[in-house]
Each structure stands twice: as structure tokens, then as C-alpha cells.
C-alpha positions, 0 to 999 in steps of 0.5 A: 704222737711218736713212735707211731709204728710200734703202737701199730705193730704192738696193736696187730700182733696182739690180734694174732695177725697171720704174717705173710709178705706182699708185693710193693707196687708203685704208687698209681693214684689221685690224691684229691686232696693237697700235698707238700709238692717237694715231698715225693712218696717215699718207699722206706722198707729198709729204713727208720720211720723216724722224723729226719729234720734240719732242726734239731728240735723236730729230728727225732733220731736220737730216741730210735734205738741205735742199728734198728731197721726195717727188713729189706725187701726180698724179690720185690715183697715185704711183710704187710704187718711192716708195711702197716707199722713202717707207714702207719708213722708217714703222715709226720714225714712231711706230706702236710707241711707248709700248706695253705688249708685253711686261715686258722691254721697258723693258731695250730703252728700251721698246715701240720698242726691243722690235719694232726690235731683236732682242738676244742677250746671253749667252744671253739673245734678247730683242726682235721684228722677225722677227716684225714683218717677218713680220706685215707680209709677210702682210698685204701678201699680203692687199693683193695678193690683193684687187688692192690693189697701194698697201697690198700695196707699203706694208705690203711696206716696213714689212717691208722696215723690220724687216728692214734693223733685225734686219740692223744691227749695233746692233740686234743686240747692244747692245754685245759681252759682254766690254765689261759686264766693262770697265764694271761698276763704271760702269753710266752709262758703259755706258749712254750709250756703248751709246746713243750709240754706236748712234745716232751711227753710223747718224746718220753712215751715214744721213747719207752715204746721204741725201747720196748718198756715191758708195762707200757707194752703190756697196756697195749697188748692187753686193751680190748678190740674196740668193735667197730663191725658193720660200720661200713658208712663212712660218716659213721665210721667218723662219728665213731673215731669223734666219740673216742677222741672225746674220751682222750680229751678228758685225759689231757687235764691230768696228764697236764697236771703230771707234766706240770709237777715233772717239769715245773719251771723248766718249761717255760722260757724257751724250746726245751727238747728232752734228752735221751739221757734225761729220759733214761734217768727219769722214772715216771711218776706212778700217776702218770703211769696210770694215765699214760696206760690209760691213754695208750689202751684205749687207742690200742682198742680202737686201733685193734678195733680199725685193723680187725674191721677194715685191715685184716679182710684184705690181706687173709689174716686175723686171729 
């Protein structure tokens, strides 16, 4: 998914969250779990949470709006309804690159693609980001119980990430079953409409969501708050997040179709990246509007759901 701070800053404020800023602390915590050693933890208020990368295939700089930031702290506070949109798109800034986590992650294009993706293919489930937003749960938990109100906001996002990916149709299934069948005989087709398909869409979505496209805005604001009260057992919490990705995987079939009509034939023989310029010309077929509000309404629901349950107890707010 792109534009991962939007979706989450749409999604609190339509709870009617009470803003109030908080104090940055410095990060004093184990982890517990592996992380790309060259990443330091960055501290971004003031900034962009877009993915900065050397390939320009992964760079997504160009679907930010031009001269848009984050507030710059003042006296050492930042806005905790920031601090949970800015860092709700962190875990794509590297932390889960190039890591050794498991010997089929390089079906999933590796160690990124293993903690961001939950795939079932047949019969095959293979992929973690259940268990990433259950990791990152507990150590929000941790800050908030130690009163540190910054690290439990911020690790509740990197949360809040890993559950807005497991919700996303192409995080779920690559692409649907019978469609191996269709390109058997042309694995490198299969690849690149696979890749393309998937990052093309978000890159499309992620877009219209950076630049504030009213309906698609409107399909967050308006989704119902998932309720997710009392489940305070974290296996619980899991089987909950696994019942909604179910329910997101059941749309990757008709949002591949849509993407097949949108783009059919110029996919297939290489990295295509959408231009901003393509994706401003490009009125979404009407089908695929339905799916995309459909997609986005019911994330929204579930991440309302994590943010009145387990967010807004911590930080005095709710609505």
C-alpha cells in the first residue's frame, strides 16, 4: 500500500480524535526481532513519509504533492495525530530490507516482501504481517505502560502499517489461481504483470489519496468502526486481523480483472512505473472505483476499530 499516512490520518480524524501534541523521546527499546543494521531510526517530523530510493522504480516522490511536509516540532512536541499518520508508513523505509528470515522469502522478492505480504496460493500461506502488527502492538503496550506516550503512538503505527498491508487486495494473493494456468508457458509475463499490476494500483490509489480525491476520501471517512473492545489477548487480536484479510483476498480477483482491462498488454514485458502524468489523464473505470471504496472502507473499519481500542486510551482523545 502507498500512502499509508493519509489513509491513517483520514481514519483518526474521522473518529473525532482530540488533537494535542506530545513529547519525542529517544528511542530506548529492544527490539526482539531482526532489523536492516544500516537503517537507523529516523525521526521525520518535518518531513515526507515517502519512500526515498536510488531506483527510481521504488522512489516514490513524485505522486507527493509538491511543497507538502509535516509540522516541525516546537519545544521538543509534535502532534501525536501526526506522529501516528507520519510513522504509520515507516515500516516501508527500509528496517525490513535485506534480511535472512526465512528460505522462502525470495518467492515474495525477499525479506520485505516476507513481513508486508501474507500470500495464499492454493493451499500454500506463506508471508508475516500478523504477525508484525502483533509484535509492534506489544511494544506499544511497553511505551504506554512506561508513560512514554511518543514510542507507544509510534510503534502503534508501525502496527497500523502491517495491517492496512494484510488488508490490501495484493498483499494477499499475488494474482488469482486460474490465471498461472493462462500463463504457464510465459513465467516472465506472469512476473511482470504480477509486479506491475500491484504497485501500479497502489501507486494509482496512493496517489488520488496524497491529493485528496473527494470519493475516495469520502469511502474512508464514512466506513463503520470495526469493533475491536475487549480483545485484549493477543492471539485474539491476530485471529481478528487474519478474518479481515480473508475478507480483502476475496477482492484481489476483481481488482485483477480491472487492472487487466486498464492495462492490457502494456504490462507484461518489463518494470513499468505509472507516470504522474498518465495517473492525472486516467479516469478510473467506474467498476473499479466500487472495488477500490470497497477495499479502502473496509480497512478503514478495521483500522478505526485498532485506533478507538487500542490508540485513543493512551493519549486522552476519542470522540
Amino acid at each position: 500500500m502507498i500512502a499509508h499516512d493519509v489513509f491513517t490520518a483520514i481514519c483518526t480524524r474521522s473518529l473525532g480524535a482530540k488533537n494535542h501534541s506530545i513529547k519525542i523521546t529517544s528511542f530506548s527499546y529492544f527490539d526482539g526481532t531482526p532489523s536492516n543494521p544500516s537503517r537507523d531510526v529516523e525521526f521525520r517530523e518535518g518531513g515526507k513519509p515517502t519512500v526515498t530510493s536510488e531506483d527510481p522504480n521504488l522512489d516514490e516522490n513524485e505522486y507527493y504533492p509538491l511543497n507538502t511536509c509535516y509540522s516541525r516540532p516546537k519545544g521538543g512536541k509534535v502532534s501525536w495525530v501526526e506522529v501516528l499518520s507520519l510513522y504509520s508508513a515507516e515500516p516501508d523505509w527500509g528496517m525490513d530490507d535485506e534480511l535472512k528470515l526465512s528460505p522462502i522469502q525470495g518467492l515474495m522478492g525477499g525479506s520485505q516482501g516476507y513481513r508486508h505480504m501474507r500470500y495464499s496460493l492454493f493451499c500454500f500461506k506463506v508471508g508475516v504481517p500478523h504477525r508484525r502488527a502483533i509484535h509492534f502492538h506489544g511494544l506499544a503496550r511497553v511505551a504506554f505502560d512506561r508513560g512514554d506516550t511518543y514510542w507507544g503512538v509510534r510503534f502503534s503505527a508501525r502496527a497500523i502499517h502491517y495491517i492496512q498491508d494484510i488488508l490490501s487486495p495484493f498483499h494477499t494473493k499475488p494474482f488469482p489461481e486460474w490465471y498461472i494456468f493462462r500463463k504457464l508457458f510465459s513465467p516472465g509475463e506472469l512476473y511482470y504483470i504480477t509486479y506491475n499490476y500491484h504497485l501500479n494500483f497502489e501507486r494509482l490509489i496512493g496517489y488520488h489519496l496524497w491529493h485528496g480525491e473527494p470519493g475516495i476520501v469520502r469511502c474512508i471517512e464514512g466506513a463503520p468502526v470495526h469493533s475491536l473492545d475487549g480483545l485484549e489477548d493477543k492471539a485474539l487480536l491476530e485471529n481478528e486481523i487474519l478474518k479481515a484479510s480473508r475478507k480483502a483476498r476475496q477482492l484481489l480477483y476483481p481488482v485483477f480483472r480491472e487492472c487487466a482491462r486498464l492495462w492490457a498488454g502494456s504490462m507484461e514485458k518489463g518494470y513499468y512505473k505509472i507516470k504522474r502524468e498518465e495517473i492525472e489523464k486516467l479516469e478510473l473505470p467506474r467498476r473499479l472505483q466500487e472495488l477500490t471504496c470497497r477495499w479502502l472502507g473496509g480497512a478503514a473499519s478495521f483500522i478505526k476499530g485498532y485506533i478507538r481500542a487500542y490508540v485513543f486510551p493512551f493519549v486522552d482523545s476519542g470522540g
